[in-house]
C-alpha positions as CSV (number, residue, x, y, z in Angstrom):
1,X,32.3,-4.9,-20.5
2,X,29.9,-3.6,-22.5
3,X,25.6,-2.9,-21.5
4,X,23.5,-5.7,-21.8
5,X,21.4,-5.2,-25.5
6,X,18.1,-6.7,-25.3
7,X,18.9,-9.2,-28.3
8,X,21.0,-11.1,-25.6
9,X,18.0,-11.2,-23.3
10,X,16.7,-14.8,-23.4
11,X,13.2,-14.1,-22.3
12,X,12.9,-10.8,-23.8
13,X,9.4,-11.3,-25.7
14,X,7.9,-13.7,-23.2
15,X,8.6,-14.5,-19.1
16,X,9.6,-17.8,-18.9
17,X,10.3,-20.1,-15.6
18,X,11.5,-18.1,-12.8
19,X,10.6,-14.7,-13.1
20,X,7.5,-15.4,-14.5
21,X,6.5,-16.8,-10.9
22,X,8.3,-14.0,-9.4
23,X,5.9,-11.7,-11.4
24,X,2.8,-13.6,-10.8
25,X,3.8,-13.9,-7.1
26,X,4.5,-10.1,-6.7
27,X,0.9,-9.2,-8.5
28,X,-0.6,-11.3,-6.1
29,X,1.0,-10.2,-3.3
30,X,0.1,-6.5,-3.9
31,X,-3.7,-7.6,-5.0
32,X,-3.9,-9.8,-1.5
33,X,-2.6,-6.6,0.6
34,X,-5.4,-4.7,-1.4
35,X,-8.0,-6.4,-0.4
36,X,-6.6,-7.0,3.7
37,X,-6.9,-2.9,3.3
38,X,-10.4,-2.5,2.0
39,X,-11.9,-5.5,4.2
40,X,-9.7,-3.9,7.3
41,X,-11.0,-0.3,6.3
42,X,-14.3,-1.2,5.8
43,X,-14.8,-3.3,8.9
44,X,-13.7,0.2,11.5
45,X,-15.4,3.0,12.3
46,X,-13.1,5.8,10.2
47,X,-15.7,8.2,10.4
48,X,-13.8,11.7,11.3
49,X,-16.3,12.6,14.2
50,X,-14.3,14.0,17.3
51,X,-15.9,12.2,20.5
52,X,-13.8,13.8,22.6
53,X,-15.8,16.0,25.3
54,X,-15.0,19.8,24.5
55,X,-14.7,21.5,27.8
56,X,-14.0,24.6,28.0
57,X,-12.7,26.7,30.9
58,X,-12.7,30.4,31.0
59,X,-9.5,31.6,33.0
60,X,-9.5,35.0,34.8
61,X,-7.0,37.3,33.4
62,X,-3.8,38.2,35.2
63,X,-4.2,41.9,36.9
């Protein structure tokens, strides 16, 4: 069995029927996860501020 040449390919120029929805529906798919991200990221606080209390103890050194 020989590889596949592209001649033998019936939708080689254009996508026809199947995988042209599979296409479409994969584009979409990564467009509508895009914009979930930027909504979700936009709508948080991502600032990088720590708001964690520094407290600082000194401890006595060991004699």
């Amino acid at each position: 069995m020989g590889e596949p040449r592209l001649e033998d390919i019936a939708d080689y120029d254009t996508l026809k029927g199947e995988k042209k929805k599979v296409v479409f529906a994969v584009i979409l798919a990564g467009l509508t996860i895009g914009v979930i991200y930027t909504i979700a990221y936009n709508m948080y606080d991502n600032s990088d501020e720590n708001l964690a209390q520094d407290k600082s103890y000194k401890v006595a050194p060991r004699k």
